[in-house]
Every structure is written in C-alpha cells, then in structure tokens.
C-alpha positions, 0 to 999 in steps of 0.5 A: 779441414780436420776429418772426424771421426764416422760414427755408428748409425745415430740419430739423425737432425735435420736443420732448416735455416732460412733468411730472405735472401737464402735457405740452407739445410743440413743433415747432422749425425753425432757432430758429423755434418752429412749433407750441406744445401743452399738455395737462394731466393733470387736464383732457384735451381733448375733441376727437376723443373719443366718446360715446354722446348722447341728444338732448335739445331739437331747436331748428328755428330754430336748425337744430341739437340740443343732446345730452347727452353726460356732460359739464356743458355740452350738446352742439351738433350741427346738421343737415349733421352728422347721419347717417343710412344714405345721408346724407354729409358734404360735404367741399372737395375733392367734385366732386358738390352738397352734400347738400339741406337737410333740417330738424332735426326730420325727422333727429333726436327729442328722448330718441333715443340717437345715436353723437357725437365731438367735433369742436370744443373748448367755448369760454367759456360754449358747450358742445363741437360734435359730428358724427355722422360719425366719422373714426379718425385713423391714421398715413398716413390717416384713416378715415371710418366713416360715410362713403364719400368717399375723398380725399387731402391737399391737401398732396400736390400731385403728380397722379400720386402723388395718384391713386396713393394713392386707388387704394390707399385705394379697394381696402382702405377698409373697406365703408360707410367712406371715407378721407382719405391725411394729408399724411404719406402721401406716397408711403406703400406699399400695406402701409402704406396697408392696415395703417392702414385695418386697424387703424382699422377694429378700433377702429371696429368695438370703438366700435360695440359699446361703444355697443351695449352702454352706457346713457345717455349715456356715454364711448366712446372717446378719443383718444391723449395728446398726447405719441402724438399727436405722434409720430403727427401731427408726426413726418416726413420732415423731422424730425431728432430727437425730444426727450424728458424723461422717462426712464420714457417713452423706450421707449413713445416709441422703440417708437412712432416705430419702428412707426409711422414705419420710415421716418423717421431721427428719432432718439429722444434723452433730455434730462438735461442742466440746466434744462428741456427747453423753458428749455435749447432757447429754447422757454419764451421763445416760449411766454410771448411767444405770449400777448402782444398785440403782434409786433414785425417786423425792418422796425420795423413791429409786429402787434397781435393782438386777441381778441374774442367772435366773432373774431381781430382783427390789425391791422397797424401801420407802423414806421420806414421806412429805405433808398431805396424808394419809399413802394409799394415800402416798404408792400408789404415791410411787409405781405409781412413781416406777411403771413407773420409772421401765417401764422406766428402763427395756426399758433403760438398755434392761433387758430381760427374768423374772424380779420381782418387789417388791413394797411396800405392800399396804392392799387397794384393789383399789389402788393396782388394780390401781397399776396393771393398771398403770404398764401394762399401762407403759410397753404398750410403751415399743417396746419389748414383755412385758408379765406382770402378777397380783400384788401377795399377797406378794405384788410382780409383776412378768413379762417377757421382750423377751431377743433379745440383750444383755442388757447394764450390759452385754455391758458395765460390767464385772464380779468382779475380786475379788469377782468374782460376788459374789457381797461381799468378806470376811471381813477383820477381818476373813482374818486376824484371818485365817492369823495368824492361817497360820502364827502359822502353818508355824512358828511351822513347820519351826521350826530352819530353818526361821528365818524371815517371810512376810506376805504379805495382803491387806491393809484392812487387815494389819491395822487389824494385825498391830492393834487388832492382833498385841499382837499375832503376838508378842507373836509368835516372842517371843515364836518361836524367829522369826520374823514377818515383815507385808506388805500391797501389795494393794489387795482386794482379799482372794487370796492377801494373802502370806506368805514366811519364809526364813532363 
C-alpha cells in the first residue's frame, strides 16, 4: 500500500454504501480515506448495546465477574466498572483521586441480576467487556446515566468555549446523571445542548423500565445502525457532502441530517451513476490495501504492520535516501513521514488495545524530542482515546488505542486455513524428506502385500520428489520391487500429504 500524502484541513465527504448483505462507510478528505466502517446485516456489532446480565462466576484473583448476557460467550466485567449508588467512574480529565480499590466479592454475588452495556467488541476466543456505567450517545453530547461527571471533549481546546458549555450541561443534565459535549458540540447552543440531554434521558428512563420488567438475561436496548450512526457521529463542519446509494434511504437520511445537524451545509446527494459507490470515488482500493501488512511511504521507506495476540506491532523500515541531507536530517524526515502515516493508519484500519512502533533510531537528542512531538500531535485528531507514551531507548513507542469495534482485519480477514495464522507453513524440502521417510516405513511394513503406492503431495512438494529426491524413491522400488506413483493434488498444507498402498 502506497502512503499519500496528509493534506491541509479540506472539506470533507461522507460516503454510505449499502447492500442487503452490508453497509459500509467512509470518511474522505482530498483523495485520502480517513475512516473506513462495515457492519453487516446478518452480524451487528455489539458495542454500545444493553442488556439485563446475571452474574454468573465472581473471580477475586482476577478481580472481575464473568456475567451471562444472552450471548454464546460470557460476558467480562471488573471491579472499577461496577456501580453501586455513590460509586463513579473515573475519567482523564477528573481532577479528584480515582475512586479506592474495593474487592469483586463485596460489589458483586454470583445468580445477582445487574444492568450491563458493552463497551468492547469480543476478540478471537474472549468474550465482550461490559460496564455498569451507561453513557447514551447523542448528537452534541453524551449522557452518563450513572454517573455525575460532567465533562467536555478534549478537542474543544478553547477555555472559554469549554467552560461555556459545562455550564450548559451543568444546568439541563438530568439528576443522578452527568455528560460528556462531543467534540461536535462546539459552539452548540443551550437549546441544543437541552434537546440532546432531553432526549437521552427518554430513552434512559425506557431502559430502566424495560429491565424492570425482563427475566434473565435479556437484550435491552441497541444502538443506531451504522448508516445513523454515521450521519449522527461523522457529519460536521467540515463535511461538504453526504453520499448514498440507496434510493429507498434517501429520505430517512436527508430527515436525519436535517434534525440533527440544522446547522451543517452537507448536502445529501444520491449516486446513480456506474459502478459502486466506493469503485467510482477510489474508495474500494483503500479498503483492500488497509488489510495489507506493508505501507509504502513517498521517501522510499515502508511500514510494516504485525498483528499478534496481545498487541500491534509497526515497524518502521528505511528506504533509499536521495538529496544532500545530512544522515540525522534524513532519519528524522523518515520517522516524521512514519509518524504520521501510523497516525493515519491506526484511524483507518481501527487498531485498538497496545501497539508498538519501532522507528528507526536516531542518537540526536532534539530530533527525537522532535519525533515524539510530532506523533502525540498526529494521533491528537484521532476521535478515538490515544494514550501515547515517550520514545524508549530502544527507539520504540509504545501507545494505546481504546478498542470499541472490531478493527477492518477482524471485518474483512480470517484466519489462514493452511497455516492457521502462523503466518508461515513448513518448507517444501522438509515435507518431502518426512514423505519419503513415510514412504520407507510403509513400504517395509507392507512388505508382499502392495505392490503399488500413491503419494499424494502439493505440487510444492512433488517437484521436490520427482526431482532432487527422485534417486531414493527409485531405489526403493528396486529394493521393495514396488512401485511408486507420485500425484500433485494442488494443496499447500502438511495436512495434503497421503499415502495409499494397494495390492
């Protein structure tokens, strides 16, 4: 995948494409795709939805509960994310001591019946994370149902503005509940700030009473489909157009950017032209590259990006290096080019939890002060949380990306059915030498009773036996008067090796 160039703020175009089977979106500025989504029909995401849960094992070693939620896979919750009246979350920007330590076992008991959203995905064989603490989501603000921090993006930066709006919220926050202004509440008016709390408080109030009146565990409330919850999260200031495909959605969407956004000059237009949406506006390409390990950057130098188990892993490889400047002038444009090309990347393939960033070392002081100013500056845009620590030593960058969706490897990949995600299977050479020390057992044991054996092997494989080991095949015909007849059968896999003697 070829890096492009960040552009200056431009306008920005939302595109909505949507099939029976799936809905995707994306976020383009200039020719640079920002954000890439896909939900399909038959499988929703579960972040944000709410459920009635029963405890079901309290684990004080792990300090956590797993609760049954309806769902094949329990449920984790630990202990700073249980509520109980007077308990609060913590959040970045509270000036006051995180809340003391108290045990699993005296917050929760096993068979008791608590109100839980999601809050984190499942990932490969772990179930979803769930918090007692419910935030509504609105256009201008989140509402904290169980909670009374009142608190304002941190992408509003003006002092003034900030402390405007906490008034706001401070005077129409519902009581026992706080809120968070999104960053697209800049500048919102009170009516506006008042209508969102309003009607976040409805749908508050209708959860409570749904889980009054379930049995079990149950479903309760889930949030917007991905094309609302798009117009709702993506549109603002910035954005020029909204596109769509569907004919039969074009009014639910023009009525929704009207309600939600009076403000915004977006305009809703309808594609009909040839092609799909994302094909004709150069979208498709950029989603089938941001599942590709490498990232070529315009310098010469690529990134390579590594999944593993528990984290990201990028590694930041040098290139060519042309012009006059001197080698620190040369590996601080590198990694400033890296730096924010990573930005970009995290944002666009959605990589959540730890990821690590190996840039190439540089021994200047100043530059790499530099380096670690220019990154945390990068990732600043990024609408996720980003915790982003100093360049080690070792000339690495540890950070963390909160994980709410699945990222676009986990939409759009799945694991290698021949190396079963090893990312490498055994070489063809070693394969064969086990093959014919397979053949030599089976041809000793069936000594006067076959006559004739198939090895059935990949084609990998079988140009390694028909060549190099041919001589020892031969010479076990001629030994065990048999003989050998060799097949391709077109696998990759150890497990497309076979062996049949007949008579």
């Amino acid at each position: 995948m070829m890096a492009h160039e960040s552009p200056e703020r431009l306008p920005e175009e939302l595109f909505i494409q949507s099939s029976p089977e799936e809905t995707r979106v994306a976020v383009k500025q200039g020719e640079r795709v920002l954000e890439i989504q896909v939900e399909r029909t038959s499988g929703r995401g579960l972040s944000g939805n709410i459920y009635r849960g029963r405890v079901a094992r309290v684990i004080p070693s792990m300090d956590a509960a797993f609760v049954e939620i309806g769902l094949d896979r329990a449920a984790l919750l630990h202990a700073p994310d249980v509520w109980l009246p007077g308990l609060s979350a913590q959040h970045e920007d509270d000036e006051q001591q995180a809340r003391a330590p108290i045990a699993i076992g005296r917050l929760l008991s096993p068979g008791q019946q608590i109100l839980v959203q999601v809050v984190r995905e499942p990932v490969g064989k772990k179930g979803p994370r769930i918090t007692m603490f419910v935030s509504l989501p609105g256009r201008n603000a989140v509402l904290l149902a169980r909670d009374s921090h009142v608190g304002v993006s941190k992408m509003i930066a003006d002092p003034a503005e900030r402390e405007r709006l906490r008034t706001l919220v401070a005077g129409h926050v519902p009581a026992g509940c706080g809120a968070i202004v999104r960053t697209v509440g800049d500048g919102a008016t009170e009516a506006e700030i008042a209508d969102d709390l309003r009607l976040l408080a409805d749908q508050w109030s209708d959860i409570q009473a749904r889980f009054d009146t379930a049995s079990g565990p149950s479903f309760l409330y889930d949030d917007l489909d991905l094309t609302l919850r798009a117009l709702r999260d993506q549109v603002g200031p910035h954005t020029q157009t909204v596109w769509i495909d569907d004919a039969s959605d074009y009014v639910r969407v023009e009525r929704f950017v009207k309600r939600f956004h009076k403000d915004s000059q977006a305009a809703v237009r309808l594609w009909d032209g040839p092609g799909t949406l994302f094909d004709a506006h150069g979208i498709d390409k950029w989603v089938r590259e941001a599942v590709e390990p490498r990232v070529f950057l315009p310098s010469g130098g690529e990134l390579v990006i590594s999944r593993t188990e528990a984290m990201t892993v990028v590694d930041v490889n040098s290139g060519r290096q042309t012009g006059s400047e001197s080698l620190d002038e040369a590996l601080l444009a590198l990694n400033l080019e890296a730096a924010h090309e990573v930005a970009a990347q995290l944002r666009l393939r959605n990589i959540g939890g730890l990821v690590i960033v190996d840039f190439v070392d540089m021994p200047n002081a100043e530059n790499r002060r530099v380096l670690e100013d220019a990154f945390a500056q990068a990732l600043a845009h990024d609408r996720a949380r980003v915790r982003v620590g100093k360049l080690s030593e070792f000339g690495t960058i540890q950070l963390t990306r909160k994980r709410v969706r699945e990222s676009l490897y986990e939409r759009l990949t799945e694991p290698c059915p021949t190396c079963k995600s090893k990312g490498y299977v055994r070489s063809a050479s070693d394969l064969a030498v086990e093959v014919v020390g397979r053949l030599r057992r089976a041809v000793t044991a069936a000594e006067g009773r076959s006559s004739v054996f198939r090895i059935q092997v990949p084609t990998r494989v079988h140009a390694i036996l028909t060549e190099t080991l041919s001589g020892a095949l031969k010479d076990l015909e001629k030994t065990h008067g048999c003989k050998i007849e060799i097949i391709a059968n077109g696998g990759t896999g150890n497990s497309d090796v076979r062996i049949v003697g007949e008579s």
